[in-house]
C-alpha positions in Angstrom: 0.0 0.0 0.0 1.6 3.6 -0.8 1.8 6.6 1.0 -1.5 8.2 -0.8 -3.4 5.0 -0.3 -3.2 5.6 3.6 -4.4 9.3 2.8 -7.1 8.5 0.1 -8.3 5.5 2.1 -7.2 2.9 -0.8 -8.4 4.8 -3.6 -9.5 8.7 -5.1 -13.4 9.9 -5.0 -14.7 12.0 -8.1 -14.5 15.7 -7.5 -11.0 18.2 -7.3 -9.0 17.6 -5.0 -5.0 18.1 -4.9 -2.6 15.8 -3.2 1.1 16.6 -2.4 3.1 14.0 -3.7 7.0 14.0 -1.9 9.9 13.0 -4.2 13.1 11.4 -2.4 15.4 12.3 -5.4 15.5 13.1 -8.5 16.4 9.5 -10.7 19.3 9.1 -12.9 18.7 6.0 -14.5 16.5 3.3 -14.4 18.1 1.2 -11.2 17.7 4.6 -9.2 14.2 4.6 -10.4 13.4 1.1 -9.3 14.6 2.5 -5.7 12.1 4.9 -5.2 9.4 3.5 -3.0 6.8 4.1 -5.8 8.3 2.0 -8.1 5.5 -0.8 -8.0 3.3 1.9 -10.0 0.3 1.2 -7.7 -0.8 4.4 -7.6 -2.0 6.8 -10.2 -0.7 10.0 -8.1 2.0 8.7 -7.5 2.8 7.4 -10.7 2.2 11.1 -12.1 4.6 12.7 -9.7 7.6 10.2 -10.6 6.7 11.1 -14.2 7.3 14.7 -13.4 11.0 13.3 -11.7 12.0 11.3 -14.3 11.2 14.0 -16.9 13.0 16.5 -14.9 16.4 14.1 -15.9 16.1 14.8 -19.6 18.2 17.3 -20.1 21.0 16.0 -18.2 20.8 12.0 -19.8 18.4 12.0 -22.6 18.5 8.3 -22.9 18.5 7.3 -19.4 15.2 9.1 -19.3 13.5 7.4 -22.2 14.6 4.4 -20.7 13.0 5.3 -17.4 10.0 6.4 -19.5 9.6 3.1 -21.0 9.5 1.7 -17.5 6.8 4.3 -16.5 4.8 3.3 -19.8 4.6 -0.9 -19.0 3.7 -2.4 -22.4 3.3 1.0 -24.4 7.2 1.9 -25.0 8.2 5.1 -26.7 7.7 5.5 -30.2 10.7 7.3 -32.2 7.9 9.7 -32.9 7.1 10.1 -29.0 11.4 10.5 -28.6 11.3 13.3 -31.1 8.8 15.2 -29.5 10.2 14.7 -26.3 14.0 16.1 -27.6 11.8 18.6 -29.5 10.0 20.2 -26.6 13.0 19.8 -23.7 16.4 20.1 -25.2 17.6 23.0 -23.6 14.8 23.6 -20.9 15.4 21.8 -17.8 13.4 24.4 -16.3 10.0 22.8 -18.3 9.9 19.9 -15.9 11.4 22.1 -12.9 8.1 24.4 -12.9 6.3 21.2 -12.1 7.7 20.8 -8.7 6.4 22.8 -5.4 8.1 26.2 -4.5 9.5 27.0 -8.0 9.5 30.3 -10.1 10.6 32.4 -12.9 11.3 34.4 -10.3 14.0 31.8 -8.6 14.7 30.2 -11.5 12.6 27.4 -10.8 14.9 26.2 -8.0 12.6 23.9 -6.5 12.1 23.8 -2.5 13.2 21.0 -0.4 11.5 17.7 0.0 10.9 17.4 -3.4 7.1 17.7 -3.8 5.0 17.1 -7.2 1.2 18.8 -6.5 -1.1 16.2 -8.4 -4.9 17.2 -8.9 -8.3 15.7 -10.0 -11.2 16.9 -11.2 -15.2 15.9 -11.7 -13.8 14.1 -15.2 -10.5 12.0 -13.8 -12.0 8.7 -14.2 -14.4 9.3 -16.7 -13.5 5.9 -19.1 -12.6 2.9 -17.0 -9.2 2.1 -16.1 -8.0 5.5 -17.6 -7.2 8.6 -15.6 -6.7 12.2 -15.9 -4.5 14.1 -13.8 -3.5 18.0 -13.7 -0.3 18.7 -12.6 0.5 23.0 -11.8 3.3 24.3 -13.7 4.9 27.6 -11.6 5.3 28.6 -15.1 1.7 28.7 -16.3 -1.1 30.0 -15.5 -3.3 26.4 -15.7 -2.8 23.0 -14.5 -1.1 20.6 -17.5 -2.4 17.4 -18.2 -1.2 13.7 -17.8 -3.3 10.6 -18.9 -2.4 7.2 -17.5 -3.9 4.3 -17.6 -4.2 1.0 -15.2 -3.6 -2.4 -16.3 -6.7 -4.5 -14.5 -4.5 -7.7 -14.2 -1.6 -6.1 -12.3 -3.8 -2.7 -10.7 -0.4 -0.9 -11.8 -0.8 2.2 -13.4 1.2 3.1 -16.6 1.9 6.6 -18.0 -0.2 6.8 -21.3 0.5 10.1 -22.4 2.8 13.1 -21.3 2.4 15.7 -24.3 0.0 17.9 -21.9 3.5 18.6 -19.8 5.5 19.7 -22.7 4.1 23.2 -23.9 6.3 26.1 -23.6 5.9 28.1 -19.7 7.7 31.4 -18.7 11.3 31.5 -19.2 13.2 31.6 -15.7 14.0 35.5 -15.0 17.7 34.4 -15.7 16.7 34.1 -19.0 14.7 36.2 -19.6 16.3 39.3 -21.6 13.1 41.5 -20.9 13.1 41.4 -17.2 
């Protein structure tokens, strides 16, 4: 049982609600992300906010993170398209997946605050189709929730990361960058 079973009671109700998902580390490589406690992809919440870590790894090991993607996607492994769009929309931004994680900004760079904490919402239309979910994730960089489908394999009750393009469009560049602030 994870850490958001014990504080949904075994499971999410319909409705909004926002659950504070703590990260140990960001992963490396795909041994590290075995290690992190959840690895069994049990969860959906959890599930989204180790998405958000292992994303956050792209820029610094580009295939390490596909292969950790590939983990987070069971069955359903990258296409080359999917890789494309992923070096497409991150090369060169590890801010992107920064802004995803609690007490970042343009403002600070998007230096994120310590524990690690991924903010993971519902709403009234999360489990609308059986064995799928929805999920919002804030981006400090936007000014709405992005979006991250998953879906659960019956068999095993994991969840698997379906898809991930609702994390990739462009935020605020960090004020470092910025030439206009």
């Amino acid at each position: 049982m994870g850490l958001l079973d014990n504080i949904l009671g075994g499971g999410a109700t319909a409705g909004n609600n926002a659950y504070s998902v703590p990260i140990p580390f960001i992963p490396q490589n795909l041994q590290q992300l075995m290690q992190m406690p959840y690895a069994a992809l049990t969860n959906e919440f959890e599930v989204a906010a180790l998405t958000v870590a292992v994303l956050c790894n792209y820029c610094q090991n580009p295939q390490a993170t596909i292969e950790m993607l590939n983990y987070l996607r069971g069955p359903r492994p990258l296409s080359q398209m999917e890789i494309q769009f992923l070096r497409d929309r991150l090369t060169g931004k590890p801010y992107k997946m920064l802004s995803y994680l609690q007490g970042t900004s343009p403002q600070n760079n998007y230096t994120p605050g310590n524990p690690l904490m991924v903010t993971v919402m519902t709403t009234p239309y999360t489990y609308q189709n059986q064995d799928y979910a929805t999920l919002y994730i804030p981006s400090s960089g936007a000014d709405s929730p992005r979006q991250l489908d998953l879906r659960r394999k019956p068999s095993t009750g994991q969840w698997f990361v379906w898809v991930t393009d609702g994390l990739m469009p462009d935020i605020r560049v960090p004020v470092s960058q910025n030439p206009w602030a």
